[in-house]
MDAnalysis code that builds the backbone (N, CA, C; Angstrom):
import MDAnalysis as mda
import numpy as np

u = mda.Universe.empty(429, n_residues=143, atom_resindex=np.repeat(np.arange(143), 3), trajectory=True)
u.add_TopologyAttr("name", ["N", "CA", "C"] * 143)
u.add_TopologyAttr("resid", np.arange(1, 144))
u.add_TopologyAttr("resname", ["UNK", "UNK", "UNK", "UNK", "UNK", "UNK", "UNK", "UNK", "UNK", "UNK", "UNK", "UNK", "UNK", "UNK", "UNK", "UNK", "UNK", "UNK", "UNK", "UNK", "UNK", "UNK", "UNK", "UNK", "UNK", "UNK", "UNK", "UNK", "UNK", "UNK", "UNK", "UNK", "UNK", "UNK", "UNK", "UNK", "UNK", "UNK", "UNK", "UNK", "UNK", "UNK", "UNK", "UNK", "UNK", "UNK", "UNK", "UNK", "UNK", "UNK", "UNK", "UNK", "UNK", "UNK", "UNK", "UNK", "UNK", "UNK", "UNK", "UNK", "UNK", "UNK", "UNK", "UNK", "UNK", "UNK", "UNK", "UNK", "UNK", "UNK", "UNK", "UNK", "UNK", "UNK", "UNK", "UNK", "UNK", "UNK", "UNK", "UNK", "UNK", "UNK", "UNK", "UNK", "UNK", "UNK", "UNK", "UNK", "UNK", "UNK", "UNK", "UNK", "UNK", "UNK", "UNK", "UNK", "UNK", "UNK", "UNK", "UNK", "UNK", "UNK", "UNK", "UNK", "UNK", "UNK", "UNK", "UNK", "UNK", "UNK", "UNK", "UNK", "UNK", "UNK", "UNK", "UNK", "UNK", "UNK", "UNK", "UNK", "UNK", "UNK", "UNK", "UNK", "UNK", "UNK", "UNK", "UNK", "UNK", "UNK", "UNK", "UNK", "UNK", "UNK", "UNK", "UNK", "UNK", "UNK", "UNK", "UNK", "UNK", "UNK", "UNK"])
u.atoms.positions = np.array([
    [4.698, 12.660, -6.563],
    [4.942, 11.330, -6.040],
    [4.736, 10.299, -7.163],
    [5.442, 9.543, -7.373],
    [5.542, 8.160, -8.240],
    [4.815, 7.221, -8.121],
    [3.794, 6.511, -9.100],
    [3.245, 5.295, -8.973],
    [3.756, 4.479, -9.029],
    [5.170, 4.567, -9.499],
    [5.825, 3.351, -10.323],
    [6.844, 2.518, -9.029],
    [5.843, 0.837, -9.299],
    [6.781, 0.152, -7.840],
    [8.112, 0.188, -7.799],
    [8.521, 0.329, -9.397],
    [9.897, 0.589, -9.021],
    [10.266, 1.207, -10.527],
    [11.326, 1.867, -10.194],
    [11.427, 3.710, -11.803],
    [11.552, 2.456, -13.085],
    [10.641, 2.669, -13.936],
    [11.039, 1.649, -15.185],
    [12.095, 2.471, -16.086],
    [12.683, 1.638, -16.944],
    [13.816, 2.250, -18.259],
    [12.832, 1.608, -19.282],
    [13.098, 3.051, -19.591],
    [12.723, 3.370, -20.719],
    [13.225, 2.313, -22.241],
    [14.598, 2.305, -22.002],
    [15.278, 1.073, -23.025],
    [14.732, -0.159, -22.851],
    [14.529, -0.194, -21.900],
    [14.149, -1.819, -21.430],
    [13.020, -1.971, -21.681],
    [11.670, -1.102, -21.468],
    [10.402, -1.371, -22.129],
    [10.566, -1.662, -23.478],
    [11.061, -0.712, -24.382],
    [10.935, -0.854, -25.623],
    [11.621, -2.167, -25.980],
    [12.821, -2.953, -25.718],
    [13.366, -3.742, -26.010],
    [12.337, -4.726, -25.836],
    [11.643, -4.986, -24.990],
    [10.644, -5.816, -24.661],
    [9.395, -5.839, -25.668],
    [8.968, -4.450, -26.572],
    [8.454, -4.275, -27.332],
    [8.838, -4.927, -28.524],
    [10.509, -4.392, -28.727],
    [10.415, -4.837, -29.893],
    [10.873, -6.696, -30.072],
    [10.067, -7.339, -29.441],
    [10.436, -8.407, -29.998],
    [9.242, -9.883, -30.924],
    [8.908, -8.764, -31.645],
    [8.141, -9.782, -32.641],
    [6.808, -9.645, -32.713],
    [5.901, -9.385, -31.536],
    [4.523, -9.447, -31.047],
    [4.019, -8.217, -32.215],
    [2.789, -8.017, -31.684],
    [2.023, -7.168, -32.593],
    [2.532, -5.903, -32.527],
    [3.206, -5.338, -31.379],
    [3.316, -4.115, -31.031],
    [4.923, -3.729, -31.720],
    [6.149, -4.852, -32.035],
    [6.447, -4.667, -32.927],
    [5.885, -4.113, -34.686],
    [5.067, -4.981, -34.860],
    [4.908, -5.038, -36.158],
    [3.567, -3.482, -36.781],
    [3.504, -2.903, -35.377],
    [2.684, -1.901, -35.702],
    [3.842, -0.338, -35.339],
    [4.771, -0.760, -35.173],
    [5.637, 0.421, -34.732],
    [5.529, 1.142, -33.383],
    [5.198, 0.572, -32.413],
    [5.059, 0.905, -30.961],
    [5.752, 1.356, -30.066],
    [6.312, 2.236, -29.897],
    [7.177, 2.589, -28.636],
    [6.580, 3.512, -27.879],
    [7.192, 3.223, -26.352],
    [7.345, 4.174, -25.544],
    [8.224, 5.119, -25.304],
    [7.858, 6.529, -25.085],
    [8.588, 7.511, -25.752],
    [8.941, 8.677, -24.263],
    [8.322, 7.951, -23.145],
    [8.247, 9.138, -22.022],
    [7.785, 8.181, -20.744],
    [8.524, 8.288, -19.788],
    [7.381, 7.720, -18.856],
    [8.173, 9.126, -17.356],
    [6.968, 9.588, -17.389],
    [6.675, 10.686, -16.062],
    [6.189, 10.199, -14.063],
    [5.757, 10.705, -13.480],
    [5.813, 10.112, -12.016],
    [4.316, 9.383, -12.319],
    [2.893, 9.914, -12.925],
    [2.110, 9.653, -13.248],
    [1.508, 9.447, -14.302],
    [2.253, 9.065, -15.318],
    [2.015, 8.902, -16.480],
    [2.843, 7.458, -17.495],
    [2.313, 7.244, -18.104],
    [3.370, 6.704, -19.501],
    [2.783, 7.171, -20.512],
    [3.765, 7.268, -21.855],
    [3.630, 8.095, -23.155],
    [4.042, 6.920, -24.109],
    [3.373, 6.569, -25.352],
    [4.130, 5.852, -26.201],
    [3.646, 6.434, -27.642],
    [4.200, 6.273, -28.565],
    [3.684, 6.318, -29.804],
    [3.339, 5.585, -31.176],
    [2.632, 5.251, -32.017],
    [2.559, 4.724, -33.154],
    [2.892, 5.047, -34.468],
    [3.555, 5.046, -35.599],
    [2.956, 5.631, -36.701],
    [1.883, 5.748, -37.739],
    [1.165, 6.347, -37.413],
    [-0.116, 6.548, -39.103],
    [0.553, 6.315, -40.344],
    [0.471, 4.683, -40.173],
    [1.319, 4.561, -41.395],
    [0.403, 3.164, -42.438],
    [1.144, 2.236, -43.361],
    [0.195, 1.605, -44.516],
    [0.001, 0.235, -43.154],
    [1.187, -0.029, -41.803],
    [0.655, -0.750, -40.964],
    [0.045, -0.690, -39.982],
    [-0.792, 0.680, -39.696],
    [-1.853, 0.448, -39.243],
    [-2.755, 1.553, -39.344],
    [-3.004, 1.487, -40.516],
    [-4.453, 1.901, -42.231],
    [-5.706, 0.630, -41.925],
    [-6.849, 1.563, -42.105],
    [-7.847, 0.684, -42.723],
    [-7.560, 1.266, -44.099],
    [-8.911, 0.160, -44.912],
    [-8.433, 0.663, -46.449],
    [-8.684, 2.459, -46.968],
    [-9.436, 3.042, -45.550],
    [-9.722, 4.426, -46.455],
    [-8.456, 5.453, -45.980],
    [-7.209, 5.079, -45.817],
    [-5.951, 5.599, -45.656],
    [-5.888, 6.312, -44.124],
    [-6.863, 6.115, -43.081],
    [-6.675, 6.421, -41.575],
    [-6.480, 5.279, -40.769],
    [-6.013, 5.749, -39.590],
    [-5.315, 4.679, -38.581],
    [-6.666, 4.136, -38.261],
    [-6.928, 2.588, -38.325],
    [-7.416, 1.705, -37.741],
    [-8.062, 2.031, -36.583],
    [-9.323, 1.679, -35.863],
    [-9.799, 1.424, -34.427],
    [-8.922, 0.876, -33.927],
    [-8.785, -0.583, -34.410],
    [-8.202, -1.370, -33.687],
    [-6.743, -1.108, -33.393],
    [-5.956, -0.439, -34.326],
    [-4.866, -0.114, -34.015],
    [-4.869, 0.881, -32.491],
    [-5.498, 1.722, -32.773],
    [-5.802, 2.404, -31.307],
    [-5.758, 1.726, -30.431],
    [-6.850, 0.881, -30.414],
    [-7.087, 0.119, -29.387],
    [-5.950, -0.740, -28.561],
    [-5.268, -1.124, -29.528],
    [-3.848, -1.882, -29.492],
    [-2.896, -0.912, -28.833],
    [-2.577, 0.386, -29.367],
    [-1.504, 1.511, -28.507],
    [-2.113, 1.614, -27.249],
    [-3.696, 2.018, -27.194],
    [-3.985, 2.395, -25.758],
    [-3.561, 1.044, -24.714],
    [-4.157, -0.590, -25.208],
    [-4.442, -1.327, -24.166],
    [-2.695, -1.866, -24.277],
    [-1.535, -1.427, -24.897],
    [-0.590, -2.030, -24.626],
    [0.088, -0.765, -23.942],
    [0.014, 0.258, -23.648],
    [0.337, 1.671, -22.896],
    [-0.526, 1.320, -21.405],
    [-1.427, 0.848, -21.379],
    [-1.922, 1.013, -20.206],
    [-1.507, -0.615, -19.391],
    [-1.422, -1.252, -19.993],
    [-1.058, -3.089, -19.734],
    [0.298, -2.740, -19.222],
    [1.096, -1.811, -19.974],
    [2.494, -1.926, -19.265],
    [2.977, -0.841, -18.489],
    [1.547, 0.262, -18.333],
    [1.909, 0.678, -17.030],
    [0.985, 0.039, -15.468],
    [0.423, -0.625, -15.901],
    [-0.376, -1.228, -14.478],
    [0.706, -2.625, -14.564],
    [1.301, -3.191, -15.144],
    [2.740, -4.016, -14.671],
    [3.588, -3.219, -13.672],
    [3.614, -2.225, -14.050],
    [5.098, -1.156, -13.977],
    [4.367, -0.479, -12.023],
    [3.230, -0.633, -12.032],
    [2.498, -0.252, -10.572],
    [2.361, -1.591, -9.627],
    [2.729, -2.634, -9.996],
    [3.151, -3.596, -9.146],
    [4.128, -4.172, -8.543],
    [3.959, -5.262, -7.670],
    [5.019, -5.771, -7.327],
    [5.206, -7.169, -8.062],
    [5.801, -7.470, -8.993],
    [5.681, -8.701, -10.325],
    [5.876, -9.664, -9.735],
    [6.610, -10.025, -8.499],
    [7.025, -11.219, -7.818],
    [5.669, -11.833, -7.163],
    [5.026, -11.024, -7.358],
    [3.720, -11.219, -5.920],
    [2.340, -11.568, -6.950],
    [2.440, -10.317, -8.103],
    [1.084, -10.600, -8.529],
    [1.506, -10.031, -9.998],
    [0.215, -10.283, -11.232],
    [-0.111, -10.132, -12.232],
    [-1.131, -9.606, -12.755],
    [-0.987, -8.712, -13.486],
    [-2.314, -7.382, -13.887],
    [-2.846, -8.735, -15.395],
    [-4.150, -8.387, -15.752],
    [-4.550, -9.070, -16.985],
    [-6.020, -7.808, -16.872],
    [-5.817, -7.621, -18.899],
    [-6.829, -6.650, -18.952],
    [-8.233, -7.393, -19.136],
    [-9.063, -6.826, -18.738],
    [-10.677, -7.163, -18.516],
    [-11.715, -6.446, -19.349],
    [-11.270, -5.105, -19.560],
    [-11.973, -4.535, -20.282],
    [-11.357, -3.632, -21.043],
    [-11.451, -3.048, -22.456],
    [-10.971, -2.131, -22.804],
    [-12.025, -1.109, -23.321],
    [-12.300, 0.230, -23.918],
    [-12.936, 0.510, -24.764],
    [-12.528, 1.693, -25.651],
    [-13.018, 2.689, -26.566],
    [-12.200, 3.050, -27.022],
    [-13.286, 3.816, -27.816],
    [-13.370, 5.610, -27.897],
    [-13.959, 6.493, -28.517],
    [-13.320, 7.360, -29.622],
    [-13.412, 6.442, -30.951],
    [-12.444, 7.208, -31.481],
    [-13.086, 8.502, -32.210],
    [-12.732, 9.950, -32.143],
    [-13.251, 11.044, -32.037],
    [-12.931, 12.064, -33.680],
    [-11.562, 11.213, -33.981],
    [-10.666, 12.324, -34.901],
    [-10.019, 11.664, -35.605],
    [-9.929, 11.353, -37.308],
    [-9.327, 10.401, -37.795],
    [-7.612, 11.153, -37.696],
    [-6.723, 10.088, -38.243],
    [-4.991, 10.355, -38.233],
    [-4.560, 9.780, -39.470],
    [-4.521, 10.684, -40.675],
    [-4.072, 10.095, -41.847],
    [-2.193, 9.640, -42.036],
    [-1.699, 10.769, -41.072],
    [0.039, 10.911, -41.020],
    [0.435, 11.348, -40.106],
    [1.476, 10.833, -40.155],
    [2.409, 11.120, -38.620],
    [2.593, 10.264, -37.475],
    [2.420, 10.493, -36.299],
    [1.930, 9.868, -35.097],
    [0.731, 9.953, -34.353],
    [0.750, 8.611, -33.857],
    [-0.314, 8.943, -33.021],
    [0.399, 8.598, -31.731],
    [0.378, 9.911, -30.230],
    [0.848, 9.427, -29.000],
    [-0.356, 9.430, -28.567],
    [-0.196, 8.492, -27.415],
    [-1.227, 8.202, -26.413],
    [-0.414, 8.304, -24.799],
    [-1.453, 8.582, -24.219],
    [-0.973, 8.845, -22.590],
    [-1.662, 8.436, -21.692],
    [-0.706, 7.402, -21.118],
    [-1.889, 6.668, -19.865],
    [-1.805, 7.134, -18.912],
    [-2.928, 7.577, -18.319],
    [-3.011, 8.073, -16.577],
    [-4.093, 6.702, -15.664],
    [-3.557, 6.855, -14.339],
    [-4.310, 5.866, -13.982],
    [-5.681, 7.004, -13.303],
    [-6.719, 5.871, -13.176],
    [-7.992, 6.541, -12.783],
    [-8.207, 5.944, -11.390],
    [-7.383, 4.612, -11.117],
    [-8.038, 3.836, -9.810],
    [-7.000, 3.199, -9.769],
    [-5.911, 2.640, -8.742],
    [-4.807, 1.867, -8.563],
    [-4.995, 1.091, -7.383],
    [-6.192, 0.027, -7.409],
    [-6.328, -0.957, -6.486],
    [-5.688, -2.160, -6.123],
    [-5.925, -2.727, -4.982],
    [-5.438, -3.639, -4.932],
    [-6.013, -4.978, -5.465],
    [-6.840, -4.858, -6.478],
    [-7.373, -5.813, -7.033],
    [-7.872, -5.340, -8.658],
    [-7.882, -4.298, -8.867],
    [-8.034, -3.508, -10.400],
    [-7.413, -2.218, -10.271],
    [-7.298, -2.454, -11.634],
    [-6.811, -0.722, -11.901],
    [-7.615, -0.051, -12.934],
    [-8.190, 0.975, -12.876],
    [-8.793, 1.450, -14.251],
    [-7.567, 2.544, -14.804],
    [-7.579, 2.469, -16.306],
    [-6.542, 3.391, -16.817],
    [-6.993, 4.504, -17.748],
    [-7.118, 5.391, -17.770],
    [-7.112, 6.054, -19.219],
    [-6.068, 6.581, -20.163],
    [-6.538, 6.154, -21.274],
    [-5.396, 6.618, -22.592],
    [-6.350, 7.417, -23.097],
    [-5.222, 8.349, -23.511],
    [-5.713, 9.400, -24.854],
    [-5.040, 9.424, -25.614],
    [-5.310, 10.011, -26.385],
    [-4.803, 9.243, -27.807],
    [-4.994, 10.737, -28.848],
    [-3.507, 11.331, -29.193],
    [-3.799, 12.307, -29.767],
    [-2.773, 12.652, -31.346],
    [-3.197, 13.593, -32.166],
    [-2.391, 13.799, -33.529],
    [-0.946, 14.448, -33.313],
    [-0.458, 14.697, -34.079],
    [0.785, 15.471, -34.436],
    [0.216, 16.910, -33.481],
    [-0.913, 17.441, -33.892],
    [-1.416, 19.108, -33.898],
    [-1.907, 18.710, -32.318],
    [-1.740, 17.792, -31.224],
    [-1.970, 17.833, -29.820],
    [-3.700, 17.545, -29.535],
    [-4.329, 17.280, -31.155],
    [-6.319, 17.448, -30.618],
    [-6.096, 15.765, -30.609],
    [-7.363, 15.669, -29.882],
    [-7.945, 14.327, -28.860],
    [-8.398, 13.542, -30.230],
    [-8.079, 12.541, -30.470],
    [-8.247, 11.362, -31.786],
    [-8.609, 10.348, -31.351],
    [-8.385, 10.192, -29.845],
    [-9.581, 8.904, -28.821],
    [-8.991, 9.030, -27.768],
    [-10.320, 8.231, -27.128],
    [-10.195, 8.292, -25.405],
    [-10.194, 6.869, -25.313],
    [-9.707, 6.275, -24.449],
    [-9.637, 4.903, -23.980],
    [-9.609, 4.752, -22.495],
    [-10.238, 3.708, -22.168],
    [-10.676, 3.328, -20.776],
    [-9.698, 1.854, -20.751],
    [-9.464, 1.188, -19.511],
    [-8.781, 0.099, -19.793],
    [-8.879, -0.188, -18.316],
    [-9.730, -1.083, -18.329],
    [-10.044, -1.986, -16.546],
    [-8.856, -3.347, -16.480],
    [-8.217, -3.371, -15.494],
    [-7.261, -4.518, -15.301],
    [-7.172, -5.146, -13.755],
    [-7.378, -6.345, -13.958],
    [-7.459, -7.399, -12.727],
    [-5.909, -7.407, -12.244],
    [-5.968, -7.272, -10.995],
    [-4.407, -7.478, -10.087],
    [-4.913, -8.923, -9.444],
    [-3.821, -9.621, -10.260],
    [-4.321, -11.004, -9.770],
    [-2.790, -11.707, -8.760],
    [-3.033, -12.357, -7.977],
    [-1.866, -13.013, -6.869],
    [-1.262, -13.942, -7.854],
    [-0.101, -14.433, -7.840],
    [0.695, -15.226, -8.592],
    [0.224, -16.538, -7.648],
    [0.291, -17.616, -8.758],
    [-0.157, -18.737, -7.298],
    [0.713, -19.538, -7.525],
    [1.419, -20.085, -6.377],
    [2.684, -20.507, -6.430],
    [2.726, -22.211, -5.897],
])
């Protein structure tokens, strides 16, 4: 069964990605979205390196909370209400010198007032490189 209020395209997320924001400029796409899931990926690349040649925290942090931000959009009804994240956090376990990094959001709680999400966040070779948590307010549009 599907979480999704209504089937997202795949083209259409990314187009939305790519237009300028950070998630452009770090190489961000979404690469899969399943009945319970979304998939996106990054590259381990010189834009998003700290200086000792591995992917950034924060870059993580950035794939997980923009993977999980646009699937708790994608679990609403947009006319009615608006998700905004509240909390994020982020265990990073396994550095990523090359390649990709995908991450996969599953939801943990799909309320009518929060959602908790988890991302994982893994290498080329499929091992766990972080876990991410991601709490988000379902807020009413006020009209």
């Amino acid at each position: 069964m599907s979480i999704w209020f209504e089937r997202p395209q795949l083209d259409e997320i990314n187009k939305q990605l790519d237009k300028g924001q950070i998630n452009h400029s770090l190489g961000l796409k979404v690469t899969e979205i399943g009945d319970d899931f979304l998939r996106g990926a990054m590259p381990a690349d010189e834009r998003t390196f700290q200086p000792y040649g591995v992917v950034h925290g924060g870059a993580n942090v950035v794939l997980a909370e923009t993977l999980g931000s646009i699937a708790g959009f994608l679990c609403i009804d947009a006319s009615l209400y608006q998700v905004f994240g509240q909390e994020v956090n982020a265990s990073h376990l396994r550095s990523v010198s090359s390649g990709l990094v995908t991450a996969t959001a599953r939801p943990v709680h799909l309320g009518t007032r929060s959602h908790v999400w988890e991302i994982r966040l893994e290498n080329d070779q499929g091992k766990l490189t972080c876990l991410s948590k991601l709490t988000m307010a379902v807020v009413p549009i006020r009209r």
